[in-house]
Every structure is written in C-alpha cells, then in structure tokens.
N, C-alpha and C positions, 0 to 999 in steps of 0.2 A: 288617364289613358283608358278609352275604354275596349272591352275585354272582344267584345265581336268585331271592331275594326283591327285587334291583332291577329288574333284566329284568322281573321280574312288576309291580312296581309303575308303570315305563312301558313295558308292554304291549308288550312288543320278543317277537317269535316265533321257536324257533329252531326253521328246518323239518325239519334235518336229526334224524333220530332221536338217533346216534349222540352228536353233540354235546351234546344235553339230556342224556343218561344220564352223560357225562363231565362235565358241568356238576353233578349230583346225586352222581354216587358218588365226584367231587373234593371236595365238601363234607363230605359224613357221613362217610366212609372207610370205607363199607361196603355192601355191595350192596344195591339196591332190591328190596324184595317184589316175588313178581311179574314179576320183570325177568330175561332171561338174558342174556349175551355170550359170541360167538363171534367167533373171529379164526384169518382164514388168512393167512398170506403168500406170494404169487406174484413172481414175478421183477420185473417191474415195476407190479404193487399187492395193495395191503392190503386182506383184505376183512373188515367187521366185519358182524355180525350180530348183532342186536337183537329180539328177542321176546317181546313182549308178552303175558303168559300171562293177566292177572287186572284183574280191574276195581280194585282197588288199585296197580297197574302204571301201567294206565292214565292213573288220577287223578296220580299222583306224578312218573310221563313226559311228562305231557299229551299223550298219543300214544294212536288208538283201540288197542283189541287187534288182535294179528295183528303178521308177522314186517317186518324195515325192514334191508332189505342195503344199505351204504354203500362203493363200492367208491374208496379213495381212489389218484391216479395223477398225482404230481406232475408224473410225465414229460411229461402231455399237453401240455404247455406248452413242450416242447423240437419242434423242425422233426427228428421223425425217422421216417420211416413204417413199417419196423419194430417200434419201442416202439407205436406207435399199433395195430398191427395184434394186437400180443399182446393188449393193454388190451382190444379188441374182441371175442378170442377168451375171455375172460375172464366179460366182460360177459353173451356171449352164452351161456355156461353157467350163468348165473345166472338170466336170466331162464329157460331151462330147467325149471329148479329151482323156482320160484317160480311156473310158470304151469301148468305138470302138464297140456299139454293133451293132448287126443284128437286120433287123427291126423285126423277130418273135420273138427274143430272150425273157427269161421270168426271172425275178428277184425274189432274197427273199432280205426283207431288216430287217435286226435285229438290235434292240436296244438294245446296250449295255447298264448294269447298273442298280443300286440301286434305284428304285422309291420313294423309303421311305429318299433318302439324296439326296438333292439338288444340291450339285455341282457335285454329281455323275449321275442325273437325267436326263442328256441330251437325251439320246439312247433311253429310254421311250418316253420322250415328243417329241422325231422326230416321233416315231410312232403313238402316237397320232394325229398327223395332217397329215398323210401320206395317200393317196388316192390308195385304192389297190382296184385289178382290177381281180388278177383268178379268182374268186369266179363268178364271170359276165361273165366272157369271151367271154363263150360257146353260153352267148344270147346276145354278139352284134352282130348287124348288120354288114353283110359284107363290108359296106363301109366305116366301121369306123377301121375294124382291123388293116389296113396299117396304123393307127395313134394311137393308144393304144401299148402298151404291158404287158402282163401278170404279176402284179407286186403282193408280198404278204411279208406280214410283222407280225413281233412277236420279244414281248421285255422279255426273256426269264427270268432276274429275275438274279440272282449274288448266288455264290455256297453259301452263308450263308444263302440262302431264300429259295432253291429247293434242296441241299444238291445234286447235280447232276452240275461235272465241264459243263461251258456255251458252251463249242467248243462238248461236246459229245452229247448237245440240239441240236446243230445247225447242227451236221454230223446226225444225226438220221432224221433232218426234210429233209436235203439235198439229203438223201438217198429215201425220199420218194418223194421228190415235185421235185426233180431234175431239177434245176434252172441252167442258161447259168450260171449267176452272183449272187454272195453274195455280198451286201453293209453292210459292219458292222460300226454303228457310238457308239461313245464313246467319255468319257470325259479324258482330258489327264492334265499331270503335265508341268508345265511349266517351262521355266529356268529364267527368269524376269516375274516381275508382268505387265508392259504394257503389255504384248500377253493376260496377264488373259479373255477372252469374248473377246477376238475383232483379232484372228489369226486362219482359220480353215486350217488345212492340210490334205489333200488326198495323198494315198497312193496305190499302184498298187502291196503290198507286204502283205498286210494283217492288222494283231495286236494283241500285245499281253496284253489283258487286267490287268488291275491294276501292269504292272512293273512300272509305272510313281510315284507310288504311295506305292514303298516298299512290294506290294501283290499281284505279278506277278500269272497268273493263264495261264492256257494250251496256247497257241496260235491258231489264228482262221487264218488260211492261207491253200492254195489248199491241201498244203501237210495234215493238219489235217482235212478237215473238205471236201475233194473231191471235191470241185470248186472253181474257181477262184473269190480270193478274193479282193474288194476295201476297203477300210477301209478312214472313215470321221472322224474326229478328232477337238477336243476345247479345247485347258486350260481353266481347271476350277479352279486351285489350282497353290499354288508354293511352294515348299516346303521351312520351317523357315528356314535349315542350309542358302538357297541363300541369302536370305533377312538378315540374319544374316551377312554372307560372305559379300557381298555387302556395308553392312552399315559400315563395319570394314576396308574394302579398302577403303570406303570412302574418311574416317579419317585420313586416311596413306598415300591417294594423297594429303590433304592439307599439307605434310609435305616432298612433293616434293625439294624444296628448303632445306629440312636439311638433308643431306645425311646420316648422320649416324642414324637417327631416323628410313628413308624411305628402309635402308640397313638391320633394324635391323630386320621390319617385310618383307622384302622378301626374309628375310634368316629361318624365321618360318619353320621348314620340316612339310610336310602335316599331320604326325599320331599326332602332335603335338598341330596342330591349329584343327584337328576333335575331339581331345580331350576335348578342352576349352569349343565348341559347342556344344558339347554330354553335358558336366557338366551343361551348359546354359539351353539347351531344354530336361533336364533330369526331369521328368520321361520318355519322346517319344524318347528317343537314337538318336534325327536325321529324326524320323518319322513321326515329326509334320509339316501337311499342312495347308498352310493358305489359304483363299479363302475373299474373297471383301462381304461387306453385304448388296451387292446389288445382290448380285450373283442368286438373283429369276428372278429376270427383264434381266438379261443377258442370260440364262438358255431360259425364253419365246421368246426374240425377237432372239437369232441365231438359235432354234427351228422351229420358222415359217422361217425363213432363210433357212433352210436347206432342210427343207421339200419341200419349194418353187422351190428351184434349183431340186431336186428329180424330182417334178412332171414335170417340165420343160423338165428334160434332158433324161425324160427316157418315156415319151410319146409327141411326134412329133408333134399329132393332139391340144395339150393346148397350146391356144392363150396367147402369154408371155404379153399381155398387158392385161391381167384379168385371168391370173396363181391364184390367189388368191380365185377364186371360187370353186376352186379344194382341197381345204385344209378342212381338219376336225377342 
C-alpha cells in the first residue's frame, strides 16, 4: 500500500514541499522529472531546496513551479537564544536569496490567520513584532534611505471573522499601496510531528491558505492578488489520520520477520484502511488536527524568528548583531 496514493485518496495535503518529494522519491527510488534537491548543512539547520522546473514536476509534486526552501531547526524547541539567533541569521540569508530585491523596492507583509487560535496565530504574532517603515518613509533622512526599505504590514483576520475571502483583502490593499513584494506568512500542516515548530519553508510561488488543513480558501499568488508573491510557512499541526497511519505501520514493521502477517497489511487497498481511520477519528472524517501543548512557546520563539530574519533581509542598514532592537 503505498503511503501517497492513500494521502491522495483522503485528501490529506502535505504543505511542506520537501516532505511530498521525500514521500515520492521514498517510493519510486528514483528521482522525479522535473524535480531538483539541494541540501546544505549549517550548524544548527538543515537546508533543503526543492525546485520545481516542469509542469510534469509540478503534476507529480503537487507543488506549482518555482523554488520551496525548507529550513529544518530541531533546536528551536530548546530555551537557548544563541541557537535561536543563528537559526535567524540563517533564515535571514535565504529570504535574501529568494527575494532578489532592489534597494528602493517596497513590501507589504501579511499575516496570515486566526488570532483568536493559537496554532493558527503565527501570521498575527509575525506582525506584531514586525518593524514597518511607509508610514516614516517620507521623513527619513537621505542618508539613511539606501538602508531602509518601505515595508507595511497587516494581519487581515480569516473569512470566519471579516466574512470577506483573505486574497480579495490583500488584492484590494495591493491595488492601492502597490508593493514590489508581498510576504505572506502562515501556519501550515505537517506530514510527521517532528517538523511540528521547528521547519520553516519559503516559497517563491505563493499560498494557498488552510488546504493543509482540509479548509483550503482562494490562493494568494501574483496571479490572484497582482504581485509577486513569497509566502513563509511553520507546522503547527499534523493531521490524526498520519499519527494514526504511522503508529499502525509501526506495528506491522515489528512483524517484518513474519511474512504472512507483514503481507497481509500491505495487501490492505487504501479506501479500505481510510475506512477503519474515518470510523477511529469519527465524528472529524479524517479532519482532526493535532497540535503539541506547548504550541504557545513555539508560536512566540519562531515569531520573533521570523520577524528577526524579516527585519534583517529586508533593511540592509540593521546591524545583525543588535537586529533585536528593531522588533515590536
């Protein structure tokens, strides 16, 4: 039974790039058309890189074209600010890389997400500590422009709280503030619970809020929303069927050694085994997320995270070795 044709049969999304391709080239054992991987290692993370070259790529990744940097940092999870500050200096050379701006270029950064639920909260609490700068602009000092840039931000709120889908907020403000760059960050679903808080990925194709999460809403990318989109990403959740799936293969690798036992469950057909799962996590059909209960303190420390690498990568003139004065 293999593991992406059940996923696909109940419609479970894995947002991360990285993981879909390690889901695909675990199975075939051989690399996807189309598809490239890159990997670096930094002191404390891993960075993989995912590039999407071909509309065959695409099809077979479920991923549009265009590049998907997944920067993984188990440490984020350790109380040490140190480790946290490398992770940032890290980060913040990526989005670099991946944003190629011009020095007058001006940003809008939106936070995606529910401020009222916590593993959905990320996209707010980036704007919260985010240090914007139109608003100023026009009075700084000439000598400081070449090291600023124009940045403004707004966490629009989720269509159950403005009753107005989140990509028709953001084309409406885009229409007006007409920004080089949109940075859209958001919380995403994960395919294993280690990524939970401690894997962020960047994205140079956009995002399509809550598909990770079974309540996919408009997509925020050039095509809908007229500028080009980056889109920042965290697992916050993992959906039960994996954690389920997972703990049942388990089981069924200790029985490696008995063939016909190990025969009998990977002869399971997949509507089969999403059956048994449904009846498990019924009343949610497959729709129950789980999320860590520490998931406040993950949520604050890749927030300041994120916002760190923001102010870093997107004004030239903040000293990366007191970045942290620049934070709300």
């Amino acid at each position: 039974m293999k593991k992406s044709e059940l996923y696909r049969h109940l419609n479970v999304q894995l947002d991360l790039a990285v993981e879909a391709h390690q889901l695909l080239r675990g199975e075939s054992g051989v690399e996807i058309p189309g598809v490239l991987m890159d990997e670096q290692e930094f002191e404390h993370a891993k960075v993989t890189t995912i590039t999407v070259q071909t509309d065959e790529g695409a099809e077979a990744i479920s991923k549009p074209k265009g590049h998907y940097i997944t920067i993984d940092a188990p440490e984020i999870r350790t109380n040490n600010y140190i480790i946290h500050e490398d992770i940032t200096h890290v980060l913040a050379d990526k989005l670099i890389e991946l944003m190629n701006l011009k020095e007058d270029a001006s940003i809008l950064i939106i936070g995606l997400g529910n401020w009222n639920a916590t593993p959905d909260a990320l996209g707010p609490q980036v704007i919260n500590k985010t240090m914007v700068t139109r608003h100023l602009f026009q009075l700084t000092p000439d000598e400081l422009k070449g090291h600023m840039r124009k940045v403004s931000a707004l966490a629009p709120g989720v269509l159950g709280i403005t009753g107005i889908e989140t990509a028709e907020i953001i084309r409406g403000i885009v229409e007006h503030v007409k920004p080089d760059l949109v940075i859209a960050i958001d919380a995403l679903a994960a395919g294993s619970l280690e990524r939970v808080g401690t894997s962020i990925q960047l994205a140079d194709t956009g995002i399509h809020p809550g598909s990770g999460v079974g309540n996919p809403r408009a997509g925020i990318n050039e095509e809908t929303v007229g500028c080009k989109v980056i889109a920042i990403g965290l697992p916050t959740v993992v959906n039960a069927f994996v954690i389920a799936h997972d703990a049942v293969e388990g089981v069924f690798e200790q029985f490696v050694s008995t063939p016909s036992v190990y025969k009998l469950y990977k002869g399971i057909k997949p509507e089969t085994f999403s059956k048994i799962i449904d009846n498990v996590l019924s009343p949610f059909q497959g729709n129950l997320m789980v999320t860590p209960k520490e998931i406040d303190e993950l949520i604050k420390i890749t927030a300041k995270i994120i916002a760190g690498a923001l102010a870093m990568s997107l004004h030239p003139g903040i000293d990366r070795a007191d970045y942290e004065r620049y934070l709300q």
